[in-house]
C-alpha positions, 0 to 999 in steps of 0.5 A: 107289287106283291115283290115290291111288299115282299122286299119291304117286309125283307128289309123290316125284318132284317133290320128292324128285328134284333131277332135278324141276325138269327136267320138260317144259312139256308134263308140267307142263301135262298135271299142273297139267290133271289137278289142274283135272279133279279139283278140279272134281269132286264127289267129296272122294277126287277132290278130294283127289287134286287137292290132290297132284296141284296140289301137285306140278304145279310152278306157281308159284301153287300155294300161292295155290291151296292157300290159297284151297281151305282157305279155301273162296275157290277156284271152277271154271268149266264149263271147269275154269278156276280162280278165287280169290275174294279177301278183297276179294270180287273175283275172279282167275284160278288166275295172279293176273291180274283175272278177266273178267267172268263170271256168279256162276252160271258158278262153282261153289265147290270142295268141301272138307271136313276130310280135303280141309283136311288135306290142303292143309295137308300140302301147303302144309306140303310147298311150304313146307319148302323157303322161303328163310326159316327160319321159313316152313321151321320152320312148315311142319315143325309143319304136316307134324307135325300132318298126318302125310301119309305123301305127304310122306315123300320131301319131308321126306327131301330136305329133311332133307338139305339143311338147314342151321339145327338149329332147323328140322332137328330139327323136321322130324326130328320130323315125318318121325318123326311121318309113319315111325310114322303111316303103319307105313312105314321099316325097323326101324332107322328105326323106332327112331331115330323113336321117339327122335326123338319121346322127344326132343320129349317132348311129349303128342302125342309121347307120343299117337303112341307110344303107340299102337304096338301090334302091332308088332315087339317091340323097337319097342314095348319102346322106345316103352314105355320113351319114354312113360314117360320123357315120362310123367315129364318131363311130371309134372316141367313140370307142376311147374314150370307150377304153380309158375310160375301160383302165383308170378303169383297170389302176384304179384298177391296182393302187388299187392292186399295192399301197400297193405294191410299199409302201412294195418293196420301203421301205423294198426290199421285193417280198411279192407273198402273196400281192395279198391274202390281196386283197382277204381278203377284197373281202371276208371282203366285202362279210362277211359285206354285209351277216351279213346286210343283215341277221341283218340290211337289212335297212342298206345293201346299206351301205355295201361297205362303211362300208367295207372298213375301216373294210378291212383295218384294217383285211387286215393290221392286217394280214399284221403286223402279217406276216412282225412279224412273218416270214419276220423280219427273212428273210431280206437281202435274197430276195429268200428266202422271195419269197419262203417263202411269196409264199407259205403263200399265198397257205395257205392263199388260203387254209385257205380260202376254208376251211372257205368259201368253193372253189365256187365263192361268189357274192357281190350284187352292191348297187343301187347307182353303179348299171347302166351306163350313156351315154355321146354321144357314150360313156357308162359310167358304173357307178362301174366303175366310183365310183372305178375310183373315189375310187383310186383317194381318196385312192391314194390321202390319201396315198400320204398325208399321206406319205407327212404330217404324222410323219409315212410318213416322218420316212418311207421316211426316211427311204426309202432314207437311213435306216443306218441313220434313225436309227442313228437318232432314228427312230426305223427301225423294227416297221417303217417296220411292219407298213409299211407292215401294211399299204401297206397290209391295201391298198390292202384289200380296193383294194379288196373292190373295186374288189368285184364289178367287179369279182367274189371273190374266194379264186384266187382273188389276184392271177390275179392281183399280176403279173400285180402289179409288172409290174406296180411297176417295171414300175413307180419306186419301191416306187414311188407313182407318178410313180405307177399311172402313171404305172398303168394307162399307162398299162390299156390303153395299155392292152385295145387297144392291147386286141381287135387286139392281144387278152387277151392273146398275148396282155398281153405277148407283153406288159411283153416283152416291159416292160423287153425292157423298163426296159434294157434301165431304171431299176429303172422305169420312176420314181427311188427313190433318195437317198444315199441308192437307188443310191447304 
């Protein structure tokens, strides 16, 4: 205990007094002496007494001392000399200078446990919250909130003084709050101002500190009361906006996955089951593009999505020119048998693909620049997600001027609205069809680009996204493009919010029962096709 006090009061002085860096060689060696002695021993209290007594020892490598401790790379010597263990495997000594030869038996390994880590952690986070750099200095305020260590109240008081930038002054507001209300310490109106420091980040371990302050003084627990329900309801009010923004990016690939499809249903009446294998197709594209830059362009690999996608629509539309050639040109007018027949293309496909990648899962490496999250208050923000958000939107706004402005887009409205007389005008139906099948299969590869990022491609990829993709056609408006975002983006967020509540499963039944409900009362979906032929 008084070794405890004496390592506290080390640290106030060093840290807390500008009057610290005028200590004498002599009392910095005499600290830096003590910190050997007791990191050497083999008792964890001692070395944790250690850890603050180095901390506040003033050498200039305490942090490499520190870092390697938490990292179990720190070993002492018979004479309490200090060597680090580098990542190379070779050893220096406690100034950075190569260690002399020196039997591996002679070391022994400093002792560390949790308690021994945290406490590195709060000290690193001390030395660091006077870094020249913003960001170190922000950092080690998260790391000091997260510790707690009631040692390091006199170092968060004088750094609070002399900060400057107000992203790092209110977090290490934060932590010195953290640490008053942790430790009991702080007189009453230090107290209160903690506690709406702590209501002012609004978070759950915001909320877990408030909440624990039984048995204190009544004003304080009335104003951490009044904080956690305030948190309480800013918390219900992000989770909101989190399921909303999860519902927008299911709906985000739905769109992707159902384009191609509302283009094939509403231009020629076909149930291609085999849709979702052109997903999988350009999930297995992704996955090709990236092995062979990797084998012979490693400079280029973060390019590989990019260099994916027109690579997937033109596979993928390939295939599905191929297929409308040669099967469904057959089939027209028999919409069962067009089923069955597509269906059991897609199991060949399935097979197909086992044979040539095997039946295990294969993984696509995110590039740095999808990989992470952003926070926008209590709303994370995965940035793959965004980048597919943003994807469909490109994809869906390229469609729609394509089948706007093109000479392709007006013969297939044209034929859309009435094939009798498209083709009495000229337009040559049967390649109108290929190519539409084309493009609608060239739409679902990209859409299995996207894919790659979030589930693992398998020769099942498109198979858990077929019947969603109906449901999203059926909804919108067999053809309607308008209808088909609006369809898929109304079924992500529905499916986010019922998931929590009813489960995947049953979440997932309920809204196929209210889409047979809606569809008794609007069989044509929210947005019918207009037209001689669709209003027969």
């Amino acid at each position: 205990m008084k070794a405890s006090i004496r390592a506290i009061l080390l640290i106030a002085l060093v840290l807390a007094s500008p009057l610290a860096h005028a200590q004498s060689h002599s009392d910095a060696r005499e600290s830096h002496s003590d910190a050997r002695a007791l990191l050497a021993s083999q008792r964890y209290d001692d070395v944790r007494e250690g850890v603050h007594t180095l901390a506040a020892s003033g050498n200039p490598n305490a942090a490499a001392l520190l870092t390697a401790l938490r990292d179990g790379r720190l070993f002492f010597a018979s004479d309490k000399a200090l060597y680090i263990r580098g990542q190379d495997g070779r050893l220096t000594t406690e100034s950075g200078h190569p260690a002399p030869d020196i039997a591996a038996s002679a070391l022994h390994p400093v002792r560390v446990n949790n308690a021994v880590r945290r406490a590195a952690d709060a000290a690193l986070g001390a030395l660091n919250l006077f870094a020249p750099s913003a960001t170190d200095r922000e950092t080690a305020a998260a790391a000091v909130f997260q510790t707690r260590d009631p040692a390091l109240l006199p170092a968060l008081d004088r750094a609070l003084a002399q900060e400057k930038d107000p992203s790092v002054h209110r977090a290490m507001e934060q932590a010195w709050a953290a640490v008053l209300l942790s430790s009991g310490s702080g007189s009453a109106a230090e107290r209160l101002a903690a506690v709406a420091a702590l209501r002012a980040r609004g978070d759950l371990e915001s909320r877990a500190i408030l909440a624990s302050l039984s048995g204190q003084p009544p004003e304080l627990v009335e104003a951490s009361g009044q904080a956690v329900r305030a948190i309480d309801r800013d918390l219900q009010l992000w989770n909101l906006a989190q399921n909303v923004f999860y519902g927008i990016s299911l709906g985000s690939v739905l769109l992707l996955a159902a384009s191609g499809l509302a283009i094939t249903f509403g231009v020629m009446g076909v149930i291609n089951m085999a849709h979702g294998e052109m997903v999988m197709l350009g999930a297995y594209t992704t996955f090709v593009v990236q092995q062979a830059m990797q084998a012979y362009s490693p400079g280029l690999l973060n390019l590989s999505l990019p260099a994916s996608v027109p690579l997937a629509f033109l596979i993928a539309g390939g295939a599905g020119v191929l297929i409308e050639r040669g099967l469904i040109r057959f089939l027209y007018g028999r919409p069962l048998e067009t089923l069955l027949a597509t269906f059991g293309l897609s199991l060949i496909l399935q097979q197909a693909v086992r044979i040539l990648f095997g039946p295990t899962n294969r993984q696509v490496a995110a590039p740095p620049w999808m990989s992470g999250a952003t926070r926008l208050g209590g709303l994370t923000l995965t940035w793959n997600r965004l980048w597919i958000i943003a994807f469909a939107a490109l994809v869906f706004a390229g469609l729609m001027a394509l089948l706007r402005y093109s000479s392709l887009g007006l013969r297939m409205r044209a034929v859309t609205q009435n094939r009798t007389m498209a083709a009495a005008m000229g337009i040559r139906t049967p390649w109108i069809d290929a190519l539409t099948f084309g493009l609608g299969s060239g739409v679902a590869g990209m859409a299995g680009v996207a894919l790659s990022q979030i589930d693992n491609v398998s020769p099942n990829l498109g198979q858990a996204y077929i019947v969603d993709s109906f449901m999203v056609v059926v909804f919108g408006g067999a053809g309607n493009l308008w209808g088909t975002a609006v369809g898929a983006l109304t079924l992500g967020v529905v499916n986010k919010f019922l998931e929590p509540v009813a489960g995947a499963v049953l979440g997932k039944i309920l809204v196929l029962i209210a889409l047979i409900l809606f569809i008794q009362r609007k069989p044509r979906g929210l947005f019918p096709l207009r037209g001689r032929a669709a209003e027969a």
